[in-house]
C-alpha positions as CSV (number, residue, x, y, z in Angstrom):
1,X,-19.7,3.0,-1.9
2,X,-21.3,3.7,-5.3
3,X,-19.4,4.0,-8.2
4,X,-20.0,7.1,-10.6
5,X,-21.6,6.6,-13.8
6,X,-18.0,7.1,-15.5
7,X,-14.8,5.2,-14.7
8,X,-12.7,7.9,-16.7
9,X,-9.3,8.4,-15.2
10,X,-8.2,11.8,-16.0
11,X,-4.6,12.3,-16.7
12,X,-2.9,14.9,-14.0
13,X,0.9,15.9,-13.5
14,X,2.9,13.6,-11.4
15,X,5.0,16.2,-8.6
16,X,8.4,16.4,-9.2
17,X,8.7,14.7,-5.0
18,X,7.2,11.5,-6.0
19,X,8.8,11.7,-9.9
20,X,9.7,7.9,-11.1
21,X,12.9,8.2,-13.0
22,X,13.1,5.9,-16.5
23,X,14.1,3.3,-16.0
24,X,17.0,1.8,-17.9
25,X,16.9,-2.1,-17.9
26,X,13.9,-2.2,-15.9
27,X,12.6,-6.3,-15.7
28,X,8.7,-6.4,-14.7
29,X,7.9,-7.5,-11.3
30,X,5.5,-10.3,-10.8
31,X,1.3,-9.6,-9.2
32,X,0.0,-12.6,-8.4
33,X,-4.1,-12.7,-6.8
34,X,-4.0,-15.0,-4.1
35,X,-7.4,-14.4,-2.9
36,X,-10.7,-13.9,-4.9
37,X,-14.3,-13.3,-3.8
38,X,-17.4,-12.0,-5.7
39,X,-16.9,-10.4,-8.8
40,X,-13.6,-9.2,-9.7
41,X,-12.5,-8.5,-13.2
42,X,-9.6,-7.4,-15.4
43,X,-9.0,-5.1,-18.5
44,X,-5.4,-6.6,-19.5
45,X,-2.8,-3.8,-21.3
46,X,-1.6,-6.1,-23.7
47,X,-5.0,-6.3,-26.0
48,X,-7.8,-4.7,-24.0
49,X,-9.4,-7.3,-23.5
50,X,-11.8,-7.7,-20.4
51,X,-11.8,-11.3,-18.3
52,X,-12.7,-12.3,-14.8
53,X,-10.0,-12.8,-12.3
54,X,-9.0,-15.8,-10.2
55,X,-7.0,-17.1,-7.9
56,X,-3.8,-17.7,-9.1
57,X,-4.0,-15.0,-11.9
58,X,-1.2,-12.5,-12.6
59,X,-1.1,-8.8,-13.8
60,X,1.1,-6.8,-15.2
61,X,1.7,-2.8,-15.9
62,X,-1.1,-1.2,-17.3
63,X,-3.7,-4.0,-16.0
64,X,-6.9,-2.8,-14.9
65,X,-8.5,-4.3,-12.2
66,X,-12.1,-3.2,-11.5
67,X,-14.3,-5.2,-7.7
68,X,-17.8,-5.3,-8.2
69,X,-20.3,-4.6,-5.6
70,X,-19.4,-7.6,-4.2
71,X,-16.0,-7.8,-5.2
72,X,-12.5,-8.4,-3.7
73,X,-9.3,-9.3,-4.5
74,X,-6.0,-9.9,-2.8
75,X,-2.8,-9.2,-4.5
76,X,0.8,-10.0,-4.1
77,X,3.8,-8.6,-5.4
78,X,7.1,-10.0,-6.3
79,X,8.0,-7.5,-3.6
80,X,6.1,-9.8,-1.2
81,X,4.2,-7.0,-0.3
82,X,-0.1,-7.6,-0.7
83,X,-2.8,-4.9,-1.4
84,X,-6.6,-5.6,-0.6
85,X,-8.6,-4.1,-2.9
86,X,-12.6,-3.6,-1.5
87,X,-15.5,-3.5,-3.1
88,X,-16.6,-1.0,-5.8
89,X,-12.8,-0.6,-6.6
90,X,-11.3,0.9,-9.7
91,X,-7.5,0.7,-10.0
92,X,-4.6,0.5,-12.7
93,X,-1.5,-0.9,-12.3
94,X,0.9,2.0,-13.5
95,X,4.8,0.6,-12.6
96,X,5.5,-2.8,-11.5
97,X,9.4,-3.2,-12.0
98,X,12.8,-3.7,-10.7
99,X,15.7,-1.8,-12.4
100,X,19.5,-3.2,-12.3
101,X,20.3,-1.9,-9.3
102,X,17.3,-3.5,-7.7
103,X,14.9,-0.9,-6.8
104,X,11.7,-1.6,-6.9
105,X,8.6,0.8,-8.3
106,X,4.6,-0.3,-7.4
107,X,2.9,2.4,-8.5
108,X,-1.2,2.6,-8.8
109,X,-3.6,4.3,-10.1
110,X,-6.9,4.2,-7.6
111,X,-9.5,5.9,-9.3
112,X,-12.2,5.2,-6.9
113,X,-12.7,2.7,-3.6
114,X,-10.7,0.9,-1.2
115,X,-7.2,-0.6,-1.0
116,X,-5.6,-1.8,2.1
117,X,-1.9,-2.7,1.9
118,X,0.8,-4.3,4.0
119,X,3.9,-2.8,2.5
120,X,7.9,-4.2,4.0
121,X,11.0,-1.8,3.9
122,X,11.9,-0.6,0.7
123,X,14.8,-2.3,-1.1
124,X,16.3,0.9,-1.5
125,X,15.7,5.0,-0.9
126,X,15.4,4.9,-4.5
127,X,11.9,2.3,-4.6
128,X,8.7,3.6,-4.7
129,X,5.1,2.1,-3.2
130,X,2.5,5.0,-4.1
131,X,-1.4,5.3,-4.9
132,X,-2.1,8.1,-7.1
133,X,-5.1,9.4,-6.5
134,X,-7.6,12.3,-8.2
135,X,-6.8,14.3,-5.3
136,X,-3.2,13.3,-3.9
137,X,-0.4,10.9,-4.1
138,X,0.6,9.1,-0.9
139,X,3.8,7.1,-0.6
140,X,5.3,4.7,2.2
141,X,9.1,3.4,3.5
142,X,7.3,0.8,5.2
143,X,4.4,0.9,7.4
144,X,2.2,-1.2,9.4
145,X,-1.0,-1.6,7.3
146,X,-2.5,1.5,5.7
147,X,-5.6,1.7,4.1
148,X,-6.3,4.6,1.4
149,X,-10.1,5.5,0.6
150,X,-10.1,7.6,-3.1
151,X,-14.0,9.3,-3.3
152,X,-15.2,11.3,-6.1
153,X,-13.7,15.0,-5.0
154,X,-11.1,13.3,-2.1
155,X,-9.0,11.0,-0.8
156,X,-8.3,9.9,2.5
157,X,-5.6,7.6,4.2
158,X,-5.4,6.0,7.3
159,X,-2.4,4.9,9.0
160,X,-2.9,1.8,11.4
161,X,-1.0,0.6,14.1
162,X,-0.2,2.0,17.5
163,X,0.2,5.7,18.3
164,X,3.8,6.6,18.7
165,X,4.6,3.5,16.7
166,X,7.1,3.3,14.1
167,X,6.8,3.6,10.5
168,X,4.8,6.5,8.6
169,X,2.9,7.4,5.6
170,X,3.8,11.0,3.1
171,X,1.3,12.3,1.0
172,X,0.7,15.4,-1.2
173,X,-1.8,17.3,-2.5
174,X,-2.5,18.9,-6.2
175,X,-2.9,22.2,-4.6
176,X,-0.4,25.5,-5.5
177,X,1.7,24.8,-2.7
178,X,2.1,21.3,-3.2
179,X,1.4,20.6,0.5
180,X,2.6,17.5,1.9
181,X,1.9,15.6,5.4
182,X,3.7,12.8,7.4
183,X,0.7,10.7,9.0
184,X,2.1,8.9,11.7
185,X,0.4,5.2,13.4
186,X,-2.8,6.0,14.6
187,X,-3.1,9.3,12.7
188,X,-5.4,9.7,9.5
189,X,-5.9,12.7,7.0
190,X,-8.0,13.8,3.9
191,X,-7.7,15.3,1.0
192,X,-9.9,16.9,-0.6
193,X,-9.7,18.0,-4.8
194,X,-6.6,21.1,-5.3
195,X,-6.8,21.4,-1.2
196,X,-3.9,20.8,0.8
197,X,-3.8,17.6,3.0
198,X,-5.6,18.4,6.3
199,X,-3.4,18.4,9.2
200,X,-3.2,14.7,10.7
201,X,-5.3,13.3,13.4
202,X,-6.5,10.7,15.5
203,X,-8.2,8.2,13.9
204,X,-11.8,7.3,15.5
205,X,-12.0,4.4,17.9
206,X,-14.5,2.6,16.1
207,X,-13.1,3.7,12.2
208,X,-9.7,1.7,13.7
209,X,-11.8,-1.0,14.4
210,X,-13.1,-1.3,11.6
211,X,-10.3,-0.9,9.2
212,X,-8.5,-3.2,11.5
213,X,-11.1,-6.3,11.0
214,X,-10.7,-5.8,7.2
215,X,-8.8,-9.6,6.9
216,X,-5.9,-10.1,4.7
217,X,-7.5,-13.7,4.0
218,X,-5.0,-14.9,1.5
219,X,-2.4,-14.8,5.2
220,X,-5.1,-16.4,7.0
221,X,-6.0,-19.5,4.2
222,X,-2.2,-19.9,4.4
223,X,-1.9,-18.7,0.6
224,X,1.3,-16.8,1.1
225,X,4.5,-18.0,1.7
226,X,4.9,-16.0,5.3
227,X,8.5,-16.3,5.6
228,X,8.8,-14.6,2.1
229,X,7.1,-11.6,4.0
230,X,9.2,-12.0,7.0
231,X,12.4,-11.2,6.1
232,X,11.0,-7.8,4.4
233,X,9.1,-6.6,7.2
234,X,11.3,-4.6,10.2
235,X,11.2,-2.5,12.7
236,X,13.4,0.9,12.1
237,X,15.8,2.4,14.6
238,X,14.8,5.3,16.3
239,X,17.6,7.8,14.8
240,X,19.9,9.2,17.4
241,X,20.2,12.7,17.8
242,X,16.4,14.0,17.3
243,X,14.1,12.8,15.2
244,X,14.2,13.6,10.9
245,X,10.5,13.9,9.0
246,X,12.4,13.5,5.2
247,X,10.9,11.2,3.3
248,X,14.9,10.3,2.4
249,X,15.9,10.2,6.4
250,X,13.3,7.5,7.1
251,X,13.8,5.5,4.6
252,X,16.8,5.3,5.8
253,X,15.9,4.5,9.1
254,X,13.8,1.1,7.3
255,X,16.7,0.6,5.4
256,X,18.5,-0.2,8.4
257,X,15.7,-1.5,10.5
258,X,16.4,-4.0,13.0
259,X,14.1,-7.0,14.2
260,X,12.7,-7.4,17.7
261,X,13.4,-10.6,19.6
262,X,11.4,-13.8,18.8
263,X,13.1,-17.1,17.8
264,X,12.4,-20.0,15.6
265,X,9.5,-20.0,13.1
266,X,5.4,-20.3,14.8
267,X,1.8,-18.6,14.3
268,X,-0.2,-17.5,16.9
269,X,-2.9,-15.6,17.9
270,X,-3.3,-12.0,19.7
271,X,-6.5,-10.4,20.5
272,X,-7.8,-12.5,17.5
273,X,-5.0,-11.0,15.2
274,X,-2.5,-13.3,12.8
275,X,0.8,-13.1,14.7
276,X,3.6,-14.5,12.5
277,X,7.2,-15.2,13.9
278,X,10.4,-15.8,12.1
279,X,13.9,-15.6,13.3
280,X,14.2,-12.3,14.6
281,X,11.1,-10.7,13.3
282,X,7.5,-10.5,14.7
283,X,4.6,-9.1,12.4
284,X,1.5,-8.4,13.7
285,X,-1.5,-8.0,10.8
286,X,-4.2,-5.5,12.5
């Protein structure tokens, strides 16, 4: 992926769907990188000033985090949730903060490149997880991973996990209609500059293959306290009475997720993915 010759990040409307509130009493959240390799640097808000990143580093709102060629970086949140960001990445940290009634808002800016995330249930319908794109804004009530791709004129999103699993991904356009789409497990869409999303669909066999072998390697290296991740990650219930597509119903459903049997704490390994198991919860990392 080549990076244009600019790294300006115009300035463009935030829709009223995905509007963050201010917030009153609002404490910072913590961003911590747990995993570094290549070339990874940092423009920090406070004084501009430009440094490279390491392990064990933390960022705040209004950091700028830029991967080189041979860049990555693995980020976690005081959420517990982690983002990936790929090579030839460019991406500000817009909100990281928890008001006093404990919802939580991890907002980015991703001006070009790759981020893969693995986002648990919301603290609240209030929270926000959202990329901000050029071309769209996509958010998530908790998902299994989902990787969004930001080009020069587009942006697309990928939704792993099963077909007809749960969880789901919203997004929306910049264009007059302020299109949005629900991408579902399995499902992708682009995006492409004042269009409308393009109607889900399957992703490729071999693109799920390979957005699935991106690693999380911080999980892997044992850099992350897993049973901080556990207890955030769920499975929703499926709603009774037919099925709701609001961005408010299903984070409602994830809200009130329930685990899936599994006792006791172990790792093992499925099909050469991480499988982590505490309590009642069982979280698969493809």
């Amino acid at each position: 992926m080549t990076l244009p010759a600019s790294r300006a990040w115009p300035i463009f409307a935030v829709l009223a769907f995905f509007f963050v509130p201010a917030l009153a009493h609002a404490a910072p959240m913590a961003a911590k990188a747990t995993y570094v390799e290549g070339k990874v640097s940092v423009v920090l808000a406070v004084d501009s000033s430009t440094r490279g990143v390491a392990v064990g580093d933390t960022f705040k709102e209004g950091d700028h985090l830029v991967t080189a060629a041979d860049g990555i970086v693995e980020i976690e949140l005081g959420t517990g949730d982690i983002i990936r960001l790929e090579n030839d990445t460019d991406m500000t940290i817009k909100s990281l903060s928890r008001n006093e009634k404990g919802s939580t808002f991890s907002i980015f800016d991703l001006a070009i490149g790759r981020v893969k995330s693995l986002v648990g249930k919301l603290a609240d319908k209030d929270s926000k997880f959202e990329y901000h794109t050029k071309a769209a804004i996509c958010g998530v009530a908790g998902t299994p991973p989902w990787i969004v791709t930001a080009l020069e004129n587009a942006t697309e999103i990928d939704l792993l996990g099963k077909k007809g699993g749960k969880g789901a991904v919203f997004t929306q356009g910049f264009d007059p209609k302020k299109t949005r789409a629900i991408i579902k497990p399995g499902f992708r869409t682009i995006i492409r500059l004042g269009k409308p999303p393009m109607n889900p669909f399957e992703i490729d066999p071999a693109r799920l293959r390979m957005l699935r072998g991106i690693p999380f390697k911080s999980l892997l290296r044992g850099q992350i306290l897993m049973n901080n991740l556990a207890w955030k990650i769920s499975i929703p219930r499926v709603p009774k009475g037919g099925k709701s597509n609001s961005l408010q119903e299903l984070e409602k459903q994830y809200n009130q997720g329930s685990g899936i049997s599994g006792k006791g704490r172990s790792s093992s390994m499925e099909n050469n993915t991480p499988v982590f198991y505490r309590g009642k919860i069982k979280v698969k990392l493809n």
